[in-house]
mmCIF file as gemmi writes it, N, C-alpha and C atoms, coordinates in Angstrom:
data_model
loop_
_atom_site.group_PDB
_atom_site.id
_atom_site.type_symbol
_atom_site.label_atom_id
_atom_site.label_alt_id
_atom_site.label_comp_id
_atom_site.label_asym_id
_atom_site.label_entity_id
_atom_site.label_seq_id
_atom_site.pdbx_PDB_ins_code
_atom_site.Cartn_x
_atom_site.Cartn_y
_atom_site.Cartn_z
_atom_site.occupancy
_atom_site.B_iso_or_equiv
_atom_site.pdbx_formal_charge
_atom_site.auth_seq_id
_atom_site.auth_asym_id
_atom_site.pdbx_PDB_model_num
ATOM 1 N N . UNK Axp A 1 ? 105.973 104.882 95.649 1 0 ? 1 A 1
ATOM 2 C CA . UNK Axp A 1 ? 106.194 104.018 96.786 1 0 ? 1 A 1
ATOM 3 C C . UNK Axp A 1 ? 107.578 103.391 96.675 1 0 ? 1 A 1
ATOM 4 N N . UNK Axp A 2 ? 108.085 103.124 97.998 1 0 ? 2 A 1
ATOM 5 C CA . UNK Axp A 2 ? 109.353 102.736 97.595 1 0 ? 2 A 1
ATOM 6 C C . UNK Axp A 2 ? 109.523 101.255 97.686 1 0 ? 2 A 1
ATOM 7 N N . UNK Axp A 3 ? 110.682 100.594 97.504 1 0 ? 3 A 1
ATOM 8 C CA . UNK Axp A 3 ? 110.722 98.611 97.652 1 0 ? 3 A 1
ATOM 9 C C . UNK Axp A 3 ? 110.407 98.708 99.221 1 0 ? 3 A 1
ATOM 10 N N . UNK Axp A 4 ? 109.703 97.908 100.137 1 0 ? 4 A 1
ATOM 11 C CA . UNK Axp A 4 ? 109.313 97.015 101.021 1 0 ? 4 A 1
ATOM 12 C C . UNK Axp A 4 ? 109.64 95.658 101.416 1 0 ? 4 A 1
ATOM 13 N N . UNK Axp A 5 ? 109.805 95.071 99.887 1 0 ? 5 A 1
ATOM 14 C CA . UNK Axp A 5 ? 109.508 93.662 100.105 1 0 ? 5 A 1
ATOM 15 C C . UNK Axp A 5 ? 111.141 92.981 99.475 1 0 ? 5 A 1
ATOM 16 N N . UNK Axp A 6 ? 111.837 92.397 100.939 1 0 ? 6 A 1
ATOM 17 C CA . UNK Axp A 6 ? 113.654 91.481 100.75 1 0 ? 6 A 1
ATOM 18 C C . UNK Axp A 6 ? 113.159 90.537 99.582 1 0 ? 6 A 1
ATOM 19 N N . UNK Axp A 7 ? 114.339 90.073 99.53 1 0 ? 7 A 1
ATOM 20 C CA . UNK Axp A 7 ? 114.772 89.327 97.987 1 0 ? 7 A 1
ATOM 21 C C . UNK Axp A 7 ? 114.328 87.949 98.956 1 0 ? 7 A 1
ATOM 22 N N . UNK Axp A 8 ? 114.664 87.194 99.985 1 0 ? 8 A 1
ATOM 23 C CA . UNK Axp A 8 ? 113.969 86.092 100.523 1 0 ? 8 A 1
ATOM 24 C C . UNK Axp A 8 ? 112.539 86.403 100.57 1 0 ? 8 A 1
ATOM 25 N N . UNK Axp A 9 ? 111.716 87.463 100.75 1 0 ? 9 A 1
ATOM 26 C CA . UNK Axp A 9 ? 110.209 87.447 100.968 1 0 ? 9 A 1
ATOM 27 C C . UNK Axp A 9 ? 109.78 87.418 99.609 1 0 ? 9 A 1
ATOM 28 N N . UNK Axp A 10 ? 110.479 88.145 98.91 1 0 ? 10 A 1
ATOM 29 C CA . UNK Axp A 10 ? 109.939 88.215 97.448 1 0 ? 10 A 1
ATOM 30 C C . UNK Axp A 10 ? 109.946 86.911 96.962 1 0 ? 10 A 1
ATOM 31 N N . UNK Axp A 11 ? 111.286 85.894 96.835 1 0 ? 11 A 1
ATOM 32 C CA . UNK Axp A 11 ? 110.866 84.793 96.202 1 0 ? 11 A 1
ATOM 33 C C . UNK Axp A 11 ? 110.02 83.918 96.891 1 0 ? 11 A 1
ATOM 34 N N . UNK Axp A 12 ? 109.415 83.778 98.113 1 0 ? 12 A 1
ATOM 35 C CA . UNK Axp A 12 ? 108.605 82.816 98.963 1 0 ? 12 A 1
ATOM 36 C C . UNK Axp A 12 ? 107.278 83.865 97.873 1 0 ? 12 A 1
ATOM 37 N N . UNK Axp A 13 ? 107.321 84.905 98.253 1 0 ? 13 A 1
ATOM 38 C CA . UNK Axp A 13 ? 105.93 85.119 97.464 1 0 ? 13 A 1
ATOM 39 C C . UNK Axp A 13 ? 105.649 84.576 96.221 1 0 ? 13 A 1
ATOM 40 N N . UNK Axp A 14 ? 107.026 84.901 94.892 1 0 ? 14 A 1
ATOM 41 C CA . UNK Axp A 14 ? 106.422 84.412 93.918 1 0 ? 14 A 1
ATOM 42 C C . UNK Axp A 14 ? 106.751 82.704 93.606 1 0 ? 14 A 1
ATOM 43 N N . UNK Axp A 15 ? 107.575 81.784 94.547 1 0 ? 15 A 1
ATOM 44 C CA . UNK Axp A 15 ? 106.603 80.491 94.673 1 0 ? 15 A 1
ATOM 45 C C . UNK Axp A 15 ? 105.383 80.195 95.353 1 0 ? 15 A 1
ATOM 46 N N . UNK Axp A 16 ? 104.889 80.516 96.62 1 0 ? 16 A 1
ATOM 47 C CA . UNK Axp A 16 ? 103.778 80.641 97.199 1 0 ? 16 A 1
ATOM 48 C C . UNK Axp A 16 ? 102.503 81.081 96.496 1 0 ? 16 A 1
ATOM 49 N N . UNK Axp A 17 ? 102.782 82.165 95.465 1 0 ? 17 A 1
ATOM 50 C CA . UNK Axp A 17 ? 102 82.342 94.524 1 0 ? 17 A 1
ATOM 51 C C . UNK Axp A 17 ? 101.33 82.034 93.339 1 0 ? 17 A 1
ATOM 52 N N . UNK Axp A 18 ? 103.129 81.297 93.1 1 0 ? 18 A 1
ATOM 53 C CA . UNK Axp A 18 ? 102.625 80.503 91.759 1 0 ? 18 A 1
ATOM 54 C C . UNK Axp A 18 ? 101.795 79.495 92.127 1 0 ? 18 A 1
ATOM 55 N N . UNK Axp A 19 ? 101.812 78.481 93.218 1 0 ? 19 A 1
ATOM 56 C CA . UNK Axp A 19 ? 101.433 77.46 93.666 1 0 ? 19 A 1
ATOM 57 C C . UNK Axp A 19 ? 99.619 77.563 93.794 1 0 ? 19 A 1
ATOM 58 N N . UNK Axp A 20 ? 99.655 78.904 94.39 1 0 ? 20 A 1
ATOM 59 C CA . UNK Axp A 20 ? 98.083 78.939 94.641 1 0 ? 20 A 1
ATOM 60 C C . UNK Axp A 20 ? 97.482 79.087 93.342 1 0 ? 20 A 1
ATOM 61 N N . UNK Axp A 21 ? 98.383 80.534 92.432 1 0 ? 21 A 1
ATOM 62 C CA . UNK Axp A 21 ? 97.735 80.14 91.102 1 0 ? 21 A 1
ATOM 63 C C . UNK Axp A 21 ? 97.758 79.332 90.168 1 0 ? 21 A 1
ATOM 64 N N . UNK Axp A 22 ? 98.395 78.554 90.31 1 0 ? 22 A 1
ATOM 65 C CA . UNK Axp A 22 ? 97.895 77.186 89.605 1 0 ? 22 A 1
ATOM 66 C C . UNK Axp A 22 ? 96.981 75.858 90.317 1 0 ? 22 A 1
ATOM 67 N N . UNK Axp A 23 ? 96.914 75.982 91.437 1 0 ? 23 A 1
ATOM 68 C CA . UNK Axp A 23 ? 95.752 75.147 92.326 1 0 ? 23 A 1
ATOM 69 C C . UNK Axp A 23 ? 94.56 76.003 92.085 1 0 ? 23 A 1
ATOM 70 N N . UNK Axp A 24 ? 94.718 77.002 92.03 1 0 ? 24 A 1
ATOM 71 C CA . UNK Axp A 24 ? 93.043 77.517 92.161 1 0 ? 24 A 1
ATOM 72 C C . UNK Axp A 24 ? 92.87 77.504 90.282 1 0 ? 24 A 1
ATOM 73 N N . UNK Axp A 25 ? 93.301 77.484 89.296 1 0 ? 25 A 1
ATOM 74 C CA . UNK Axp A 25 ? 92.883 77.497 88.271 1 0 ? 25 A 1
ATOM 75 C C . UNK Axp A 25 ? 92.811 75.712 87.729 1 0 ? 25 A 1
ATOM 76 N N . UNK Axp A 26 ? 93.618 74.934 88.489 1 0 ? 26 A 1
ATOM 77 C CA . UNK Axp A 26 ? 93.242 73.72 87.841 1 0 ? 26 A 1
ATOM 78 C C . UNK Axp A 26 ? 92.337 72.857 88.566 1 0 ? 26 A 1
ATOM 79 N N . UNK Axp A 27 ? 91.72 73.51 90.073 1 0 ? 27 A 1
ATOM 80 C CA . UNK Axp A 27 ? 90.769 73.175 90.94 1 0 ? 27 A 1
ATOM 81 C C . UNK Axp A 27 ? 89.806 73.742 90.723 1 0 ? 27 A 1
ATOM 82 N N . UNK Axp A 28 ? 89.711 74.722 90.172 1 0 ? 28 A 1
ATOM 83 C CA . UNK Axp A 28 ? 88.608 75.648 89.361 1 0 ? 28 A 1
ATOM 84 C C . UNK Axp A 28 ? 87.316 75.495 91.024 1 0 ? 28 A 1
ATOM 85 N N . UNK Axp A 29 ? 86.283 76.235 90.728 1 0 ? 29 A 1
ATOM 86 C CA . UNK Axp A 29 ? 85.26 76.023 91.66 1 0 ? 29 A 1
ATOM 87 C C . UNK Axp A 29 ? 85.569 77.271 92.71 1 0 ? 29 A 1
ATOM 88 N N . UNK Axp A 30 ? 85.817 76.713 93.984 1 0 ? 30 A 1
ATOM 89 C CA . UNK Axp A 30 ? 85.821 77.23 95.63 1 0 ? 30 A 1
ATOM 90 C C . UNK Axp A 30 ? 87.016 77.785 95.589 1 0 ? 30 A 1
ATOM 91 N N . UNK Axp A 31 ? 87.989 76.724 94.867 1 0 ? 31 A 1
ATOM 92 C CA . UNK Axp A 31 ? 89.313 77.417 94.67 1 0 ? 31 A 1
ATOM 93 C C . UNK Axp A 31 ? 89.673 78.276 93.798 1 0 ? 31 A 1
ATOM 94 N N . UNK Axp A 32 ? 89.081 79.244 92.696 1 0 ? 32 A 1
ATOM 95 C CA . UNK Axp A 32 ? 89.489 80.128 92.352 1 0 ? 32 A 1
ATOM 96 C C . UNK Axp A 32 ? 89.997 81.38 93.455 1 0 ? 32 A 1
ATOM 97 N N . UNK Axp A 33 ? 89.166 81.402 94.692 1 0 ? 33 A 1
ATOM 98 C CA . UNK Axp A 33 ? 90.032 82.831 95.174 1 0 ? 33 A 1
ATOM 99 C C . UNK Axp A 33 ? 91.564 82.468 95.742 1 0 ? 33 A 1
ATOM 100 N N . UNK Axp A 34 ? 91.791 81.038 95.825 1 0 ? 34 A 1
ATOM 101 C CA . UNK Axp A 34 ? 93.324 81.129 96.02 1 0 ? 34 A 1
ATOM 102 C C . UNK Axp A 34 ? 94.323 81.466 94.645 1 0 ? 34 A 1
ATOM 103 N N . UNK Axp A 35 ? 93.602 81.371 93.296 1 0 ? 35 A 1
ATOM 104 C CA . UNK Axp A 35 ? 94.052 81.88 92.09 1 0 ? 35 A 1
ATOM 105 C C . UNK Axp A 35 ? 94.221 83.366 92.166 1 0 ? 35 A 1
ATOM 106 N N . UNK Axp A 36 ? 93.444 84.164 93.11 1 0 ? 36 A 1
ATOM 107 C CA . UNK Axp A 36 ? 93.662 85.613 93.122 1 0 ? 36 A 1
ATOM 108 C C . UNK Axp A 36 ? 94.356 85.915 94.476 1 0 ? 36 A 1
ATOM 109 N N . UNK Axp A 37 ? 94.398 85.28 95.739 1 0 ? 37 A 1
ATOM 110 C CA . UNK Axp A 37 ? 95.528 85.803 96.393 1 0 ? 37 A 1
ATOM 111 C C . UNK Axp A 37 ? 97.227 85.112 95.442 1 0 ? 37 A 1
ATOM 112 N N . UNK Axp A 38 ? 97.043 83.999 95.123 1 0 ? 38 A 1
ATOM 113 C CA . UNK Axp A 38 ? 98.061 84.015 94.5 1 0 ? 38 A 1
ATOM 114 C C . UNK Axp A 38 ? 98.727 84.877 93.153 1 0 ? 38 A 1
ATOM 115 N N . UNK Axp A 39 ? 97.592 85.381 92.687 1 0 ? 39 A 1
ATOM 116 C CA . UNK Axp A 39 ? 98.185 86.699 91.785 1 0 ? 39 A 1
ATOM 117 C C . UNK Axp A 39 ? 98.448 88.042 92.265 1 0 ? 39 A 1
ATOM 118 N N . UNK Axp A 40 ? 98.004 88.048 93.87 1 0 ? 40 A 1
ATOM 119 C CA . UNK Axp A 40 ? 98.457 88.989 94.441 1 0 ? 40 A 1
ATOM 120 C C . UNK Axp A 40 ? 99.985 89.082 95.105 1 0 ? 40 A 1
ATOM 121 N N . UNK Axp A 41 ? 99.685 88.12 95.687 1 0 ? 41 A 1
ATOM 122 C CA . UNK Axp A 41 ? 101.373 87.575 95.966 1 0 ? 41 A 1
ATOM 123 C C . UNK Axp A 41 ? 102.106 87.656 94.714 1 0 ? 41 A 1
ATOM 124 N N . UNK Axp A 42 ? 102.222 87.371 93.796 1 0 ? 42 A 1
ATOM 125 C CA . UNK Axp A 42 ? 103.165 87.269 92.612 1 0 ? 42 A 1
ATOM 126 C C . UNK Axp A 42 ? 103.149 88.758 91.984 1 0 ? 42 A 1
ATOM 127 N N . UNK Axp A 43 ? 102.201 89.786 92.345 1 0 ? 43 A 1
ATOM 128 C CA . UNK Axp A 43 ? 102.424 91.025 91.629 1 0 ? 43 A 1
ATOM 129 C C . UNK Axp A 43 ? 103.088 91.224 92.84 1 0 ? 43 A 1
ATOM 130 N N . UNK Axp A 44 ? 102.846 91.764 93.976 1 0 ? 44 A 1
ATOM 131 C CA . UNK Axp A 44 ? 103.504 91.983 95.48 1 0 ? 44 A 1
ATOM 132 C C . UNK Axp A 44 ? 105.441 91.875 95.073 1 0 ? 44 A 1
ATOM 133 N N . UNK Axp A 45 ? 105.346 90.59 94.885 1 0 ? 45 A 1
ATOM 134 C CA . UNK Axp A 45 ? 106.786 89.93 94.548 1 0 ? 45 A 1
ATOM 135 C C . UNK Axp A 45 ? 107.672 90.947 93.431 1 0 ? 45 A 1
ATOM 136 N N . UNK Axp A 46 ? 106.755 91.091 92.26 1 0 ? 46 A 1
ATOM 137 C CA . UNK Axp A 46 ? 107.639 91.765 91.218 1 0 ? 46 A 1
ATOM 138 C C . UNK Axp A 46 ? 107.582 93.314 91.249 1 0 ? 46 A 1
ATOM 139 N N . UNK Axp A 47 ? 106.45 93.854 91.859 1 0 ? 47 A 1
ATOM 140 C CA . UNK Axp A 47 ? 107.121 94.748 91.91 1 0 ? 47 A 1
ATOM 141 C C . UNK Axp A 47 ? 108.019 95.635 93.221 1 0 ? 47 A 1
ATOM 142 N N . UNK Axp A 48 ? 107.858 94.938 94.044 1 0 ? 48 A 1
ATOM 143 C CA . UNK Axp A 48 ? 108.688 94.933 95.469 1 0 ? 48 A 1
ATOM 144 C C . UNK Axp A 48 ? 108.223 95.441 96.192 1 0 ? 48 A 1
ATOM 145 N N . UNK Axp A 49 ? 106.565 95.84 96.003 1 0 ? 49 A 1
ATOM 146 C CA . UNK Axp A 49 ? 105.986 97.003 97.535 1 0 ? 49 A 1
ATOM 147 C C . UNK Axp A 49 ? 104.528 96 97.319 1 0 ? 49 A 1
ATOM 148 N N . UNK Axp A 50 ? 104.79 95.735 99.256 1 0 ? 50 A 1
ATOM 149 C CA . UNK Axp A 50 ? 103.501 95.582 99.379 1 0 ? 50 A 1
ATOM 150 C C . UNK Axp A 50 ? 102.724 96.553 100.093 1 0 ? 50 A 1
ATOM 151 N N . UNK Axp A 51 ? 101.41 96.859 99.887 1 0 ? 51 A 1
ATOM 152 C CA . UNK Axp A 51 ? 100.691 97.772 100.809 1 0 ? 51 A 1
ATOM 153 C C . UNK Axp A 51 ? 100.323 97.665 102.184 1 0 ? 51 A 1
ATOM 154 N N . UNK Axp A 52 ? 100.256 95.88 102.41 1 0 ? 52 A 1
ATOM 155 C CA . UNK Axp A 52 ? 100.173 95.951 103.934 1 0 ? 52 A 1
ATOM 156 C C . UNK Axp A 52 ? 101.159 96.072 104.475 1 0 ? 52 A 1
ATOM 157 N N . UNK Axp A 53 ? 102.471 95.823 103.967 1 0 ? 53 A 1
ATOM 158 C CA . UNK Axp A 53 ? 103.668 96.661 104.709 1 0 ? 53 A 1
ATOM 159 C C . UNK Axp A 53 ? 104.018 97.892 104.998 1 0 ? 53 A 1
ATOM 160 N N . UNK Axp A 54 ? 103.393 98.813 104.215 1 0 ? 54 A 1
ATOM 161 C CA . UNK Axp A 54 ? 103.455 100.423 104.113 1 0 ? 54 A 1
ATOM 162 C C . UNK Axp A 54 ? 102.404 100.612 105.264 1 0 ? 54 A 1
ATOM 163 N N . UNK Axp A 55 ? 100.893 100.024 105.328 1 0 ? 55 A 1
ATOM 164 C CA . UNK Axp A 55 ? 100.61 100.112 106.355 1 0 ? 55 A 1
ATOM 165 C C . UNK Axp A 55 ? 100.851 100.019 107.601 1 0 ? 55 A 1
ATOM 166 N N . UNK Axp A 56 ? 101.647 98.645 107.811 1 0 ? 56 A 1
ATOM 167 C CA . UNK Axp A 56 ? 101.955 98.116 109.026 1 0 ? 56 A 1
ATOM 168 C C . UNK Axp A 56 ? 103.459 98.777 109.535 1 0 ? 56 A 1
ATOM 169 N N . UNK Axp A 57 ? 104.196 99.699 108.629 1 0 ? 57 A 1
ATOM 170 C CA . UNK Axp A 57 ? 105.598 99.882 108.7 1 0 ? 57 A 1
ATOM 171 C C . UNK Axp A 57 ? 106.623 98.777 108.369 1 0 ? 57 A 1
ATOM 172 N N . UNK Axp A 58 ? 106.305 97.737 107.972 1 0 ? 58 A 1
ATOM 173 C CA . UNK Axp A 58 ? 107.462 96.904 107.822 1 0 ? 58 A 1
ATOM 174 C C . UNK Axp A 58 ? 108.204 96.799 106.532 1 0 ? 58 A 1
ATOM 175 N N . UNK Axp A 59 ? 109.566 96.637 106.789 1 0 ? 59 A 1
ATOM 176 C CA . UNK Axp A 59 ? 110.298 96.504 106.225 1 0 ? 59 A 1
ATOM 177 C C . UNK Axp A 59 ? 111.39 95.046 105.521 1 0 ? 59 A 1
ATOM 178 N N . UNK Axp A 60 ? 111.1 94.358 104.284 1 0 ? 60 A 1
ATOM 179 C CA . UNK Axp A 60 ? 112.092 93.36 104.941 1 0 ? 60 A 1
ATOM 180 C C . UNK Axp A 60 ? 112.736 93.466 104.25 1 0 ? 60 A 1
ATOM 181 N N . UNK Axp A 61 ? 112.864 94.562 103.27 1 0 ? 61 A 1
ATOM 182 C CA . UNK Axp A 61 ? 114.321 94.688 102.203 1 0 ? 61 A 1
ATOM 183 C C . UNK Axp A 61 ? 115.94 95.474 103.563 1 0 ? 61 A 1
ATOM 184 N N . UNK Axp A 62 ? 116.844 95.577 102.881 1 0 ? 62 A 1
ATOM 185 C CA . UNK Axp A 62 ? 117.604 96.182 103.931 1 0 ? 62 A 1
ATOM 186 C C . UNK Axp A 62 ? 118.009 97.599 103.898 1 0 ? 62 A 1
ATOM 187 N N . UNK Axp A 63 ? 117.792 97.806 102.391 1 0 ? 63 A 1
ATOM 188 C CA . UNK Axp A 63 ? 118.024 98.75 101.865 1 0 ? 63 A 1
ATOM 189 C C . UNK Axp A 63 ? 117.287 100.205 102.582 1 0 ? 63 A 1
């Protein structure tokens, strides 16, 4: 798969991510599944492809 995901989307993901995963692990309970979209977002981020973009066609790298 190739990169998908711009250097502005990537870092909103991996703060957006970090944020959830650390609210959902120190809120523990209801909030653990924001601990797992936020580890989704933060893998999304590093390795630069997301799948709902490949689905949807989008692009926000420029490359």
């Amino acid at each position: 798969m190739s990169a998908n995901v711009g250097s502005l989307d990537r870092m909103i993901r991996l703060v957006a991510g970090a944020i959830l995963v650390v609210l959902g692990l120190w809120l523990g309970g209801g909030w653990l599944w924001a601990a797992l979209v936020g580890a989704v977002l933060v893998a999304t981020a590093l390795l630069r492809v997301c799948p709902a973009y490949t689905l949807l066609h989008i692009r926000t790298n420029k490359t």
